[in-house]
C-alpha positions as CSV (number, residue, x, y, z in Angstrom):
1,X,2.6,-37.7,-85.9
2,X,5.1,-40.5,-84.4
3,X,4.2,-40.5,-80.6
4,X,6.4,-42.4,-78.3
5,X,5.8,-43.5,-74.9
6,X,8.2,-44.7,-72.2
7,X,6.2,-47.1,-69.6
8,X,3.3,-49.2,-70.8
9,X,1.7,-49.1,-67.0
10,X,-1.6,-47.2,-66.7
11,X,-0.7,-44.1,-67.3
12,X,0.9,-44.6,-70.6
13,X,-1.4,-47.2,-71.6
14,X,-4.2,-44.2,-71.2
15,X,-1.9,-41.7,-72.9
16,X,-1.6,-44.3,-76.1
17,X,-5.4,-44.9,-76.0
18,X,-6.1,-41.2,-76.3
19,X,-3.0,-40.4,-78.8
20,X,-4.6,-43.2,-81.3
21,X,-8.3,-41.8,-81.2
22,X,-6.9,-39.5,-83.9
23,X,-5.6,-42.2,-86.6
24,X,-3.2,-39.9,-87.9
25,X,-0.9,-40.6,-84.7
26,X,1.6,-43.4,-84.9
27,X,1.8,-44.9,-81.5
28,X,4.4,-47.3,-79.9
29,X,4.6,-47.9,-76.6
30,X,8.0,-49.0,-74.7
31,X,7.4,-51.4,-71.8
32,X,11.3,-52.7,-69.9
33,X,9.1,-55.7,-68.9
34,X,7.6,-59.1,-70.6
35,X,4.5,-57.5,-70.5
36,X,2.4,-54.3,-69.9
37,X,0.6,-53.6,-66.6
38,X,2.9,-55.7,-64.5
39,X,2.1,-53.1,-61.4
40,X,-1.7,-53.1,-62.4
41,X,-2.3,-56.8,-62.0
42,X,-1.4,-56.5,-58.1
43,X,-3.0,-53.2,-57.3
44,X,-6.3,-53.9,-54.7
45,X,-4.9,-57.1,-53.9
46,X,-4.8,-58.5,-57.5
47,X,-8.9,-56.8,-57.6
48,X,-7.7,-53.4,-59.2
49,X,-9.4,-50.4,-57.6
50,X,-9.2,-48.6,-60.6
51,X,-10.3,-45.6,-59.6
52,X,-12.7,-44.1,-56.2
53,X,-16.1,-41.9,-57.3
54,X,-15.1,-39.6,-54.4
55,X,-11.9,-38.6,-56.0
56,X,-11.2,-34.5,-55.7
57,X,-7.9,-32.5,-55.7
58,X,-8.2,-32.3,-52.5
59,X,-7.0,-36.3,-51.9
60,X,-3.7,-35.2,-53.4
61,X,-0.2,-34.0,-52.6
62,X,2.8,-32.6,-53.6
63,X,4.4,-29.0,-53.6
64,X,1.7,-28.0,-55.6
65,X,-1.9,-29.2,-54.2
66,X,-3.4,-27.8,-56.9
67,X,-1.7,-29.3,-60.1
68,X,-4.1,-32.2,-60.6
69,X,-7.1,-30.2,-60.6
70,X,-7.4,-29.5,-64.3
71,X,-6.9,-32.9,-65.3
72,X,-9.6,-34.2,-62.8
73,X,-12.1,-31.9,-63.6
74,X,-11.5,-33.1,-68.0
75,X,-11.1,-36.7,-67.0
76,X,-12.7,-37.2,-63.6
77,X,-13.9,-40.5,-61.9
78,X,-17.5,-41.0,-63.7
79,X,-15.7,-40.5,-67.1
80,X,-13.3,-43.2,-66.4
81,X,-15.9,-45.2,-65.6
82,X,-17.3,-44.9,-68.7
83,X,-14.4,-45.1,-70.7
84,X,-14.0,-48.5,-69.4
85,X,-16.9,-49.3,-70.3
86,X,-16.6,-48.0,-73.7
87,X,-13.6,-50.6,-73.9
88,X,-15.9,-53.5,-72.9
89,X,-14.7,-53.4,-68.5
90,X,-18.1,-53.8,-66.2
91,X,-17.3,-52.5,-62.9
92,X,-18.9,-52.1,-60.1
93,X,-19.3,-49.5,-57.3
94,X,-18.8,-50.2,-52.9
95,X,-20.5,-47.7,-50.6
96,X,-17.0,-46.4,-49.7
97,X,-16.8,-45.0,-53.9
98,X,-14.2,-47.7,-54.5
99,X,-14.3,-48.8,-58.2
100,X,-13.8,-52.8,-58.8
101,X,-14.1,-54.5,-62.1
102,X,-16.8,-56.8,-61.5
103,X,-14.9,-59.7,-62.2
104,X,-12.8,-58.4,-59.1
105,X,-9.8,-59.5,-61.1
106,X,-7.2,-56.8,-62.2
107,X,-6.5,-59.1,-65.4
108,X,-9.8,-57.9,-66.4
109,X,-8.3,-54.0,-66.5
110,X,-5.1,-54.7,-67.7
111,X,-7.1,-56.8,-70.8
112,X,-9.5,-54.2,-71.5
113,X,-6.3,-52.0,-72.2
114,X,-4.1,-54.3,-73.8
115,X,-6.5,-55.7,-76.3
116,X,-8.2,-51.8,-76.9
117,X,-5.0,-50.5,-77.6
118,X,-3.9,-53.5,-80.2
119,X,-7.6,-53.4,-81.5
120,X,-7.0,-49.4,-82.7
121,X,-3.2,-50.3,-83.9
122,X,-1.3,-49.1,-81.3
123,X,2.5,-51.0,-81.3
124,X,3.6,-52.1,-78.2
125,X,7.7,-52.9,-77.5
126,X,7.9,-55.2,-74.4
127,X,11.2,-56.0,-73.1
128,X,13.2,-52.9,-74.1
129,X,14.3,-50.6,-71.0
130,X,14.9,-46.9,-73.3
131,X,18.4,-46.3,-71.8
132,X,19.0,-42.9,-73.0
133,X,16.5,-40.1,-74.7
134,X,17.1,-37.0,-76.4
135,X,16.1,-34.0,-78.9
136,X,17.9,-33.3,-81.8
137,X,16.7,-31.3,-84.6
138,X,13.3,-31.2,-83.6
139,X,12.5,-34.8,-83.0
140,X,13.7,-37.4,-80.1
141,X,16.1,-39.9,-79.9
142,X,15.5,-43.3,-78.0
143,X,17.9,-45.4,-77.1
144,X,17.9,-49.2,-76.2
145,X,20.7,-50.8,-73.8
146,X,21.7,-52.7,-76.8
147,X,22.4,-50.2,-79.2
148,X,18.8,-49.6,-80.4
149,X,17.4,-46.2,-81.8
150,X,14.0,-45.2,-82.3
151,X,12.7,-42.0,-83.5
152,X,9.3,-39.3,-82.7
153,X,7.9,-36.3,-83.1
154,X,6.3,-36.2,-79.6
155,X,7.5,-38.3,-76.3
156,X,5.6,-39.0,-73.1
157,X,7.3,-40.2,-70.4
158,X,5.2,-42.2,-68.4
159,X,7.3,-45.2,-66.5
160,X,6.1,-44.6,-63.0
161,X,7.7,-44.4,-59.7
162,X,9.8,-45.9,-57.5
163,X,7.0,-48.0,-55.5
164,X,6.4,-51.4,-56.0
165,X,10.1,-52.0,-57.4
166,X,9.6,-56.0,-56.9
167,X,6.9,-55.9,-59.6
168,X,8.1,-53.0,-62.1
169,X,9.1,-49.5,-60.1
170,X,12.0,-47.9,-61.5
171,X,13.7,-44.6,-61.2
172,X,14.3,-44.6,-64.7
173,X,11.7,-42.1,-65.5
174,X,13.2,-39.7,-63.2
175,X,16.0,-40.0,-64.5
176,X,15.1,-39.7,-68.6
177,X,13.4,-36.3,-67.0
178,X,16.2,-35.3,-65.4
179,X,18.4,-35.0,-68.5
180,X,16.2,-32.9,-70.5
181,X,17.1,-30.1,-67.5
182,X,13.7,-31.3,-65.2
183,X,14.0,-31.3,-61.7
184,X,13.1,-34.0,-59.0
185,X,11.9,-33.7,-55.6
186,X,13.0,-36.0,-52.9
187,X,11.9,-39.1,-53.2
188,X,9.8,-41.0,-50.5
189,X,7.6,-44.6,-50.2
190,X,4.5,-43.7,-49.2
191,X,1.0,-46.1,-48.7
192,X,3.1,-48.3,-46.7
193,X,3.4,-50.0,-44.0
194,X,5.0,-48.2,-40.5
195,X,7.7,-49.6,-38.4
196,X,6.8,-48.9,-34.5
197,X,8.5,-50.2,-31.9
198,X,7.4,-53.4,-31.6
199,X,7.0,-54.5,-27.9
200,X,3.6,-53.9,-27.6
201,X,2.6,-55.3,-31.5
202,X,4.8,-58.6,-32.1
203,X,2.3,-60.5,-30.2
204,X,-0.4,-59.4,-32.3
205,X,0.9,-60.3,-35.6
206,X,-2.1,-61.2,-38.2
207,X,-4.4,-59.2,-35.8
208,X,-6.8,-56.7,-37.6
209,X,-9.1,-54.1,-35.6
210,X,-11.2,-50.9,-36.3
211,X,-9.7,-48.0,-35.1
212,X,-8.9,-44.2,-35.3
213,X,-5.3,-43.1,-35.8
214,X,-3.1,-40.1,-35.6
215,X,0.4,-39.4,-36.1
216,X,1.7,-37.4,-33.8
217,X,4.7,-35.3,-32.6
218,X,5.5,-32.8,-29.8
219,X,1.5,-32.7,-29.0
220,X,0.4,-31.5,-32.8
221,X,-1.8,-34.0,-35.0
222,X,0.2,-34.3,-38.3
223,X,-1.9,-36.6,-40.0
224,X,-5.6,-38.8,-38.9
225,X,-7.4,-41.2,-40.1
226,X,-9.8,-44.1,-39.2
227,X,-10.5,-47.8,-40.7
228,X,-8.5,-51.2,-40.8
229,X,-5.3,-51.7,-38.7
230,X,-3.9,-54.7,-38.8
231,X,-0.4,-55.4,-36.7
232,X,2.3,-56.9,-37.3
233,X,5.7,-58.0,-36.0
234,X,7.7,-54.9,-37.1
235,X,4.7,-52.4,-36.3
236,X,1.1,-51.5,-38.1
237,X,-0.6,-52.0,-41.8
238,X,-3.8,-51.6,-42.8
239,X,-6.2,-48.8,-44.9
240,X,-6.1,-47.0,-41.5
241,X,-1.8,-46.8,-42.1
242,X,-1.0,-46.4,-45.5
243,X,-3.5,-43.1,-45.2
244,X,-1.2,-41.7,-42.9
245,X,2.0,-43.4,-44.1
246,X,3.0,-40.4,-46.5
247,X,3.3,-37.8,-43.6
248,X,5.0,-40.7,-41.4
249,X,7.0,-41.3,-45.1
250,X,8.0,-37.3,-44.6
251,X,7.8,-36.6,-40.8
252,X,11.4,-35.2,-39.8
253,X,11.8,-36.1,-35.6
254,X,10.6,-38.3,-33.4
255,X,6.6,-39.1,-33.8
256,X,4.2,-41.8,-32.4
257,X,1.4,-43.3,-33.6
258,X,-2.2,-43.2,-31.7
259,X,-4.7,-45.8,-32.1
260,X,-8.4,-45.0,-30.4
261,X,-9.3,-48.8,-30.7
262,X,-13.4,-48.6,-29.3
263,X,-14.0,-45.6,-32.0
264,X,-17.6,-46.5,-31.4
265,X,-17.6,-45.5,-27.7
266,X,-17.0,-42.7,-25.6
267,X,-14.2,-43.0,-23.0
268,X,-17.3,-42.8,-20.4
269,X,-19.1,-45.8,-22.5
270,X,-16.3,-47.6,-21.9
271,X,-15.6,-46.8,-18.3
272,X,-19.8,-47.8,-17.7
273,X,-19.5,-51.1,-19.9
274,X,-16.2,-52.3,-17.6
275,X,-18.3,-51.5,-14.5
276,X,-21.3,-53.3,-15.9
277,X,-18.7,-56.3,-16.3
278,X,-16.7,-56.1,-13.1
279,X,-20.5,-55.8,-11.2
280,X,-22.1,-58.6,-13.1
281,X,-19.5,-61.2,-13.3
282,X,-17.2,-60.5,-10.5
283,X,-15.7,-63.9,-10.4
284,X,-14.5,-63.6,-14.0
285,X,-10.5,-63.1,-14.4
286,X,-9.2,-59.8,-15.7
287,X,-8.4,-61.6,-18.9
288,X,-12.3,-61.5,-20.1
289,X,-12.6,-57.8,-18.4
290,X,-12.9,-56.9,-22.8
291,X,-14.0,-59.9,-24.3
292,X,-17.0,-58.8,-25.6
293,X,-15.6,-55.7,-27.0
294,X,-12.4,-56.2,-28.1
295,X,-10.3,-59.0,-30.1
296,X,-8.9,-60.8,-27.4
297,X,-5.5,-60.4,-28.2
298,X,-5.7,-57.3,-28.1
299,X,-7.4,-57.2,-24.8
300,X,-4.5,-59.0,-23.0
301,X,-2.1,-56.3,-24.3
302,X,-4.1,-53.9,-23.5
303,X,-4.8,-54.8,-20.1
304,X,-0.6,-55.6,-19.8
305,X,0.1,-52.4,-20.7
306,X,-2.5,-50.9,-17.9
307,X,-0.3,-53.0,-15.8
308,X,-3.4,-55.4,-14.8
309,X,-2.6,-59.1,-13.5
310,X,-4.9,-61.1,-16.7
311,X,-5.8,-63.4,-13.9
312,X,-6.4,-61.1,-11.0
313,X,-10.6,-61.0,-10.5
314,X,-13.0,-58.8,-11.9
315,X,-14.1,-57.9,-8.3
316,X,-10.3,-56.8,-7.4
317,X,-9.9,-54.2,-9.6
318,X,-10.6,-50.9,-8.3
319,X,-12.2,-48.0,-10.5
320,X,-8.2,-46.3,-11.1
321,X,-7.3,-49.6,-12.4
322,X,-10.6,-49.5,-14.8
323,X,-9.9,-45.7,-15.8
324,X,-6.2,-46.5,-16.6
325,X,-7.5,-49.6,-19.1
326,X,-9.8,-47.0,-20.6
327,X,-6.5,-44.6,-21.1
328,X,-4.8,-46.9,-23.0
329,X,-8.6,-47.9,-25.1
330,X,-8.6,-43.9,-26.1
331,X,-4.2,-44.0,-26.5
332,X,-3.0,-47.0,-27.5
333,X,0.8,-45.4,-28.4
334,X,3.4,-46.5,-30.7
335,X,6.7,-44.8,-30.8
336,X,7.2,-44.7,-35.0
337,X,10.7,-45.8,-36.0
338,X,10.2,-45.1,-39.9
339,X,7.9,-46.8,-42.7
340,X,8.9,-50.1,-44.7
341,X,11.0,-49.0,-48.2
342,X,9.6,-48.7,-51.8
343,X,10.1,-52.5,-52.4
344,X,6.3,-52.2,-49.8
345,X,5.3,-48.8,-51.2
346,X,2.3,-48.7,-53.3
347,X,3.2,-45.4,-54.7
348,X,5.9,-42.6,-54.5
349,X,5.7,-39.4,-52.6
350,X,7.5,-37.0,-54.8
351,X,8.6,-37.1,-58.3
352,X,9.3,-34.5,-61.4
353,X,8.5,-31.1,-60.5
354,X,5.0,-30.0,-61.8
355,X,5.4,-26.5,-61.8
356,X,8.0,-27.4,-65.1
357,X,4.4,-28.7,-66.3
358,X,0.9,-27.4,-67.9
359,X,-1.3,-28.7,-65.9
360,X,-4.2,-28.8,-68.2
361,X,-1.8,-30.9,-70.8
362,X,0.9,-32.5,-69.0
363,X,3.3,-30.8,-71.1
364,X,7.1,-29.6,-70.6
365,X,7.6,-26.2,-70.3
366,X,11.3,-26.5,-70.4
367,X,11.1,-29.1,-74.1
368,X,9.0,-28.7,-76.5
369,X,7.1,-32.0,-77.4
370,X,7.7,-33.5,-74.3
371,X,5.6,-34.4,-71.4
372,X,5.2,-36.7,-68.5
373,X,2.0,-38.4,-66.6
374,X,1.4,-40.6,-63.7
375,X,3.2,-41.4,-60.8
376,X,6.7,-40.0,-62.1
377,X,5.0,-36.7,-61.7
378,X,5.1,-35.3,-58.1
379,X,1.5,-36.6,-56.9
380,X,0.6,-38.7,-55.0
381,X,-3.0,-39.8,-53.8
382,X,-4.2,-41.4,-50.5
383,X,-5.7,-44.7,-50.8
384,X,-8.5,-46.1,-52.3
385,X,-8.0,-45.6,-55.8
386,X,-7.2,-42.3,-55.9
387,X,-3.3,-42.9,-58.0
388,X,-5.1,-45.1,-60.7
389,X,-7.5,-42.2,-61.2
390,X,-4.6,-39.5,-61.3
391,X,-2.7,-42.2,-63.9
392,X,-6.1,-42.2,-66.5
393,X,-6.7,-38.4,-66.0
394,X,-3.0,-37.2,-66.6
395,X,-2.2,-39.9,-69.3
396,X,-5.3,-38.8,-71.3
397,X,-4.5,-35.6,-71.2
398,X,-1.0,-36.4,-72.4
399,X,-2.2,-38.7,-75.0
400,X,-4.3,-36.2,-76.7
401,X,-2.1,-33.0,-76.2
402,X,1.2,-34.9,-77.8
403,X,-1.9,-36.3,-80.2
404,X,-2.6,-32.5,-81.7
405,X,-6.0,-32.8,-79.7
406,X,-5.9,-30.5,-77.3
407,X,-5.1,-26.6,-77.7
């Protein structure tokens, strides 16, 4: 069986893998770049979090929730990691589930892959963008911008998203899809950074706090979540964001973000602690009223924004003007004015439609032969290694359907 694939990132690096475990399949994989895993080798910050041991279809999305289910539950989180290590990767595990090689390099990942995939006589085609595919008489057609043709029995299309277009994202994969009759949802970045107005954050620029965060409109919570914020001069980044980015990504009218930033402490514990200060150390200017709970940037905003002198005294300021600072402790609001494009985005909300695909092999329903993996499919994880996962669980289930190994 000649088996083709379009996109040597992870997903179709996990689909060849899988194809070649039955040596009767002749594999070639076509990568438009120098090299294969270009958007691997900056995922985790250049670490890799290659995959999260928490990862359920339930940290997924897309019009249908439920469509990565079947390939999690084959090729879920604790296989990966043992089919790294089958291919020679250590890794190692933090408390949060996050999965790191344990060089902490994502070289490591992308070498593992590379070298498995030569080592079991895989071909690999770098530099040749597949302009044009199609099916005639039974067998596909690929066509390079330069005139080249290739033939196969089987094709996976596999060449990600939009996201990370500086380091590899392309539409192309949509658009291969779209001309054997698929269709494509809208298209948005999503684990990004937002763009808030940036009055109250510009100062803060490099700043990074614990907090919770919610993303609101007209009173109703449309997405939470709680960790890392850092800001920045056009709004907010951070673990904390890009888990809410999607929704902010899809969010139609006006919305503002919510930071709690003592998620430790009640409102009441922070009413008693600023009482305890004012008491203790009346002399002290309003500037130190949070020094000892708060970054002290952050403090200074705050207090601004509770429309407190920073050099009035602690003695001065009467119990409103302490119950106002704790307001804006528990609300810290940010009008949102949209999310940074898919040149930021570390994946794509949106994508081919998956009910035009089995589920438990990635296959077309609309061509035989064909089938697609990854993020060029429409889903989408939250952070934390949750897209790398759904990219080894959908590519191996299209590696060894298009392979003859699957019913």
């Amino acid at each position: 069986m000649d088996i083709a694939i379009i996109g040597g990132g992870a997903s179709g690096l996990a689909a060849a893998l899988a194809a070649r475990e039955s040596l009767d399949n002749a594999v070639t994989v076509f990568e438009r770049q120098a090299r294969v895993g270009r958007k691997l080798l900056v995922t985790g910050n250049g670490r890799c979090n290659l995959t999260n041991r928490n990862a359920a279809p339930d940290d997924y999305h897309g019009q249908d929730p439920a469509f990565p289910g079947p390939a999690l539950f084959r090729f879920g989180p604790e296989d990966t990691i043992a089919w790294f290590a089958s291919l020679g990767l250590v890794t190692r595990t933090e408390p949060s589930g996050r999965v790191y090689p344990l060089s902490d390099t994502a070289s490591s990942v992308v070498d593992a892959l590379r070298l498995a995939l030569e080592a079991r006589g895989g071909q690999v085609i770098c530099g040749l963008p597949v302009a044009r595919a199609e099916k005639r008489g039974g067998r596909f057609l690929l066509h390079g911008p330069l005139g080249e043709r290739f033939e196969a029995d089987r094709l996976i299309v596999a060449c990600g998203g939009a996201a990370g277009a500086r380091v590899g994202g392309v539409r192309s994969g949509y658009d291969l899809l779209r001309a054997f009759g698929h269709t494509v949802t809208d298209l948005r970045p999503a684990l990004v950074q937002l763009k808030c107005d940036n009055t109250w954050t510009r100062s803060l620029k490099g700043v990074r706090t614990q907090a919770e965060v919610t993303l609101e409109r007209d009173g109703a919570i449309l997405a939470a979540s709680s960790g890392e914020v850092q800001f920045t001069d056009y709004g907010l980044t951070g673990p904390a964001i890009y888990d809410i980015s999607r929704a902010a990504s899809t969010a139609e009218g006006p919305a503002t973000v919510c930071l709690r930033l003592l998620p430790e402490l009640h409102k009441v514990d922070i009413i008693n602690y600023m009482i305890a200060k004012r008491d203790n150390f009346p002399d002290y200017k309003a500037e130190n009223l949070l020094s000892g709970a708060l970054h002290n940037s952050i403090a200074r905003v705050v207090l601004r924004r509770a429309q407190i002198p920073l050099d009035a005294r602690l003695w001065a300021l009467s119990d409103a003007a302490l119950e106002q600072t704790a307001a804006v402790l528990e609300r810290y609001e940010l009008p949102l004015a949209g999310t940074l494009g898919f040149e930021e985005a570390q994946v794509t909300a949106g994508g081919a439609r998956t009910g035009e695909f089995d589920p438990e092999t990635m296959a077309s329903r609309l061509v035989p032969g064909l089938y697609a993996c990854g993020e060029v499919l429409d889903v989408d994880g939250d952070c934390g290694g949750f897209n790398l996962q759904w990219a080894w669980s959908s590519g191996r289930m299209a590696g060894l359907a298009a392979g003859g190994m699957l019913p």
